[in-house]
C-alpha positions in Angstrom: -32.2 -36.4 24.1 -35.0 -33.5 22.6 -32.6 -31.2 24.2 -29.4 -31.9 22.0 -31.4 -32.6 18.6 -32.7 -29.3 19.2 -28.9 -27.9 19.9 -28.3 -29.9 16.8 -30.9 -28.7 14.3 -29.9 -24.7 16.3 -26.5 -25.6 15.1 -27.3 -26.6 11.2 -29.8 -23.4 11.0 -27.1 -21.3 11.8 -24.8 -22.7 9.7 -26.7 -22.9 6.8 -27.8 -18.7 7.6 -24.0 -18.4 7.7 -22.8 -20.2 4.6 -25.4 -19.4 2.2 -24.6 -15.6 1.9 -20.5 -16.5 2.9 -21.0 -18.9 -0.3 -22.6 -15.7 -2.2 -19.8 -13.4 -1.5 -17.1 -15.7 -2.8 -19.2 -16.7 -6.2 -18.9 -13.9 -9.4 -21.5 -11.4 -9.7 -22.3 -13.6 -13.4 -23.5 -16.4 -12.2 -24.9 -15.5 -8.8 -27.1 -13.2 -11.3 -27.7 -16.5 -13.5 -28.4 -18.5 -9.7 -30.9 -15.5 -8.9 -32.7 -15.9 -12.4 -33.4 -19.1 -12.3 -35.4 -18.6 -8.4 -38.9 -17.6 -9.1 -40.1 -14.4 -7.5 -36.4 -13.2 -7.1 -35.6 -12.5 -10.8 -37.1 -8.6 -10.3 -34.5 -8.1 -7.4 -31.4 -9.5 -9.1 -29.6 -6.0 -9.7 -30.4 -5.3 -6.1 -29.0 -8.0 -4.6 -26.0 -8.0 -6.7 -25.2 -4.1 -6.3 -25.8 -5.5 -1.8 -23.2 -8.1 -2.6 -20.4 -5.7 -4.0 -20.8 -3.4 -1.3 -21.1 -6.2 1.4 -18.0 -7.7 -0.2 -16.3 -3.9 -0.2 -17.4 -3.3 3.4 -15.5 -6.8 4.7 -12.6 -6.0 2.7 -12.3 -2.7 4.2 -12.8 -4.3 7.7 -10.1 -6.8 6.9 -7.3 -4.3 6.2 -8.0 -2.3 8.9 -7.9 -5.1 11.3 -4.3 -6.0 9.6 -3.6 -2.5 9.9 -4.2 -2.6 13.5 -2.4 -5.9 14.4 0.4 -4.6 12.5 0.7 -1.4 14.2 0.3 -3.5 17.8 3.0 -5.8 16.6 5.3 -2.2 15.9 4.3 -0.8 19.1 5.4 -3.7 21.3 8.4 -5.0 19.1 9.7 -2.0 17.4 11.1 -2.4 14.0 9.4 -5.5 11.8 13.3 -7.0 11.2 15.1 -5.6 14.5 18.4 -7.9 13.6 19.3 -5.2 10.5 20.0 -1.5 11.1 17.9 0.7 9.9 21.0 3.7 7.7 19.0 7.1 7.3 20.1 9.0 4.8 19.9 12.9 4.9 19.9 14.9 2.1 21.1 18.6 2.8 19.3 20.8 0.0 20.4 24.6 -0.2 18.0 27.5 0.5 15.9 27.8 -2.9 16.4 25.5 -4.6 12.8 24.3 -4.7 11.8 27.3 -6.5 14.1 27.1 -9.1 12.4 26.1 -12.7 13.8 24.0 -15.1 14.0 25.2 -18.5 11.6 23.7 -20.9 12.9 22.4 -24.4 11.8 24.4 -27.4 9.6 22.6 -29.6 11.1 21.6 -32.9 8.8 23.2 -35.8 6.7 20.6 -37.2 7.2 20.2 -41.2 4.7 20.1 -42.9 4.4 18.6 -46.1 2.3 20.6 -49.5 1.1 18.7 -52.2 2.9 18.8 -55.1 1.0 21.9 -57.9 1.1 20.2 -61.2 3.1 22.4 -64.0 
């Protein structure tokens, strides 16, 4: 009986060590400063924490797309194509020798008019 209250109360510590800066991630910068604020002895550390957050939040994001990155490029390993029912049509262009070197002309710019004020007679 001890030994499964203590799983119990193991459990709830982790979760609550889990949720509480998951929680933090997902709430804006504004009020997590205004949260921070109001928590004596924490109000000197706000910017810090805040500026930890962004770059915690930047580093999973990163993570994230790089794991769908990888599961993506497994999935095109092993089944080729995304949509392997439609063709893929290539098209080739065949450009002749130069003519990435030749420049385009550049319009002339129009003279700008420019108005005098009228002398008085």
């Amino acid at each position: 009986m001890i030994k499964r209250a203590v799983k119990i109360l193991a459990c709830l510590i982790v979760a609550f060590l889990v949720a509480v800066p998951g929680t933090a991630l997902l709430v804006d910068d504004e009020t997590l400063s205004d949260v921070l604020q109001s928590i004596p002895g924490v109000a000197g550390q706000t910017d810090a924490i805040v500026a930890r957050k962004r770059a915690l939040a930047s580093t999973l994001a990163n993570y994230a797309g790089d794991a769908f990155t990888g599961l993506d490029f497994i999935y095109l390993q092993l089944f080729g194509s995304s949509s392997p029912q439609m063709p893929m049509n290539k098209v080739v262009i065949d450009l002749p020798p130069g003519s990435k070197t030749v420049a385009r002309s550049q319009p002339e710019p129009q003279p700008s008019q420019t108005l005098s004020p009228s002398q008085p007679s």
